[in-house]
N, C-alpha and C positions, 0 to 999 in steps of 0.2 A: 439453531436447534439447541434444546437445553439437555442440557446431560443426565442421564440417570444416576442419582442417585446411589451411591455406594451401599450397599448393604451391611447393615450391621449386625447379620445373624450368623452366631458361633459356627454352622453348618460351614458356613464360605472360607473357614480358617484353616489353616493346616493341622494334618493329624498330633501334629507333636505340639501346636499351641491349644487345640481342644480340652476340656476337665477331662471328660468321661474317660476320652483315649489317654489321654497321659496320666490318669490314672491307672488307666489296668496296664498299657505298658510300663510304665518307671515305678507305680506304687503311689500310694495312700502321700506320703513323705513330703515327695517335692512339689505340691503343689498348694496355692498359696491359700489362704483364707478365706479371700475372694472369690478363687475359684472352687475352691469345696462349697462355698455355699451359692455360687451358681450352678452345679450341680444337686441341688437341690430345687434351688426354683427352677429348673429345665430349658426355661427358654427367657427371653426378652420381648422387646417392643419391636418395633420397623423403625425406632432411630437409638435403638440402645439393647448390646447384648445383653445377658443373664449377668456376665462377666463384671460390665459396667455396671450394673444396676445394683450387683453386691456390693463394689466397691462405694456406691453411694450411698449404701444402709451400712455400711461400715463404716464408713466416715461420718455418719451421724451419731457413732458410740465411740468415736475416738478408734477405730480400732481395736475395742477391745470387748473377747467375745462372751466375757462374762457380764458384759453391760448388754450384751444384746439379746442374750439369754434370760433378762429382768423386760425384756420390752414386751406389751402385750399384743396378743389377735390384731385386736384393734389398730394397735400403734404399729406395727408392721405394715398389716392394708392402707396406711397412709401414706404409703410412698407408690407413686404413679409405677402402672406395672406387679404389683401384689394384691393378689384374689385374696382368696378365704382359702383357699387350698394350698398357692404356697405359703401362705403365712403359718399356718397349720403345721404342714413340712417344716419350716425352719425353726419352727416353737417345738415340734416331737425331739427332732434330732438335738437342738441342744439341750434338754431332757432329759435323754438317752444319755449324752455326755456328760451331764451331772450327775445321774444315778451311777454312773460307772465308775465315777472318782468317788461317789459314797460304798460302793462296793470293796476299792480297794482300799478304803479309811479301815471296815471294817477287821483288818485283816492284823490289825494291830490292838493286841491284848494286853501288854503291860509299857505301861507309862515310865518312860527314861529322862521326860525333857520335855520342856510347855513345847517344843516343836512338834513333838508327838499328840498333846494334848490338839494343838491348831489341827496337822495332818487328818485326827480322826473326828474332829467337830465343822469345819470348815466348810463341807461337801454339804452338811446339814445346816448351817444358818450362817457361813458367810456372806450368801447372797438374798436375802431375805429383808423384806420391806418394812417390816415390824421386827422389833426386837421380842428376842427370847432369852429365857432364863435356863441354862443346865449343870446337875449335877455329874459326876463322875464317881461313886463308890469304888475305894480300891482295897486290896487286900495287902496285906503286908509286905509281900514282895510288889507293890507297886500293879498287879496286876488290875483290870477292869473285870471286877463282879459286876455292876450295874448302871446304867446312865437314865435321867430320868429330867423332864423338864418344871422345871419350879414354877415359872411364869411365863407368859407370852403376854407382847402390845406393847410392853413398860416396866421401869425397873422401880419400884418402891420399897420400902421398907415393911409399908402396910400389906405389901401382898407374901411376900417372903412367910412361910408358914413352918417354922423352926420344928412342931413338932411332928411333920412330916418330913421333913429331911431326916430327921435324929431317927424315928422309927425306921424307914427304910434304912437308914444306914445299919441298925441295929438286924435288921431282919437280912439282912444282907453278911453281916460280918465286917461290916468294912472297917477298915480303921485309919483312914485315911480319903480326905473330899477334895476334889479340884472343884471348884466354880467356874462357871465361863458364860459369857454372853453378847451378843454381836452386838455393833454401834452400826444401822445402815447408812449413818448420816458420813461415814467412812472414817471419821474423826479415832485416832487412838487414844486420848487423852481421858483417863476416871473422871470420872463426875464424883462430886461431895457424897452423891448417894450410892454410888458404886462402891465407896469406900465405906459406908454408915450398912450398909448388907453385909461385905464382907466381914469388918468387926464383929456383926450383931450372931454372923452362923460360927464365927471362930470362938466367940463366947460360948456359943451354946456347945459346941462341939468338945471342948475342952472339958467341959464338964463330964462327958461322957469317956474320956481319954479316948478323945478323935481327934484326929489334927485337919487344920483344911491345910494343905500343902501348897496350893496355888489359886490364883484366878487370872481368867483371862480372859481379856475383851478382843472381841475377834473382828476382822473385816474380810474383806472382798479379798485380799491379796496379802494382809498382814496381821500381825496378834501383838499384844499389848501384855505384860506376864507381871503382875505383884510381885511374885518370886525372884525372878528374873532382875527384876528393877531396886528389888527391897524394901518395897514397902508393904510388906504383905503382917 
């Protein structure tokens, strides 16, 4: 006779190895990646729980939930076992988790340290497919009057529009500009024309007795600072 079959639904497992249960006993905390996000897809196959099934769409981002949080509808329903509705689910909730760390970005009003500058832009175009271009208007005590994006797609020279940075800063009061802009290709290293921008607004700014204080190129997990480095 041939044997049944062992089951591989999360049901058949102990209360303390379940997501849902060993989250609401022990907390949110101790539980792993994999299984928060099979708490999400709900269930599995008949040869693979939720549990496995995360850990295989995690292991197709390295592990890492910021890269999985860039994966689309699409590229999620590719993995055997994801409908349209858990992919959905997993595409809200990480989401949810990005809008959340741009909430508390925003909680920080005056600029001490390009850490500061990464902490409240990061949340906004660290993970972002195409690059962008932002300003920071500050006030004298370093504080943020204003933030405003120059460009999006591409960093040129040709797009840079000097005398819309200069009025806003002027309508603003600022007397002080950080520049920042993400690389998605994750590289931290300026390009010849990252540096031909910066020049071109510290020119013009200087005219106006405004100083650009900083620029930084941002990624996924790190920031790159003119400042910081000295070559600004």
């Amino acid at each position: 006779m041939h044997e049944k079959p062992a089951s591989f639904s999360i049901k058949n497992w102990s209360d303390d190895d379940k997501p849902r249960e060993k989250l609401v006993h022990k907390g949110r905390s101790v539980l792993s990646d994999a299984e928060l996000i099979a708490i999400l897809i709900g269930s599995g196959s008949r040869n693979e729980s939720a549990v496995e099934l995360a850990k295989r769409i995690l292991a197709s981002v390295n592990n890492n939930l910021n890269e999985l949080g860039k994966l689309s509808i699409k590229q999620l329903m590719a993995f055997k076992g994801i409908g349209e509705a858990k992919a959905v689910s997993i595409a809200a909730a990480l989401e949810v988790g990005r809008r959340r760390r741009g909430e508390e970005a925003q909680k920080i009003s005056k600029i001490n340290s390009s850490k500061d500058v990464f902490d409240l832009l990061q949340p906004q175009i660290g993970e972002l497919q195409h690059e962008e271009f932002w300003i920071l208007y500050l006030s004298n005590a370093n504080k943020v009057l204003h933030r405003a994006q120059l460009s999006k797609g591409g960093l040129t020279g040709t797009l840079v529009d000097v005398r819309i940075v200069m009025r806003q800063a002027l309508e603003q009061g600022a007397v002080g500009l950080i520049l920042s802009h993400n690389h998605p290709s994750g590289t931290l290293k300026p390009s010849e024309e990252d540096r031909k921008v910066t020049q071109k607004l510290k020119r013009a700014a200087a005219a106006l007795d405004i100083k650009v204080l900083d620029h930084l190129i941002i990624t996924q997990k790190d920031y790159y600072s003119f400042a910081d480095e000295g070559i600004l």
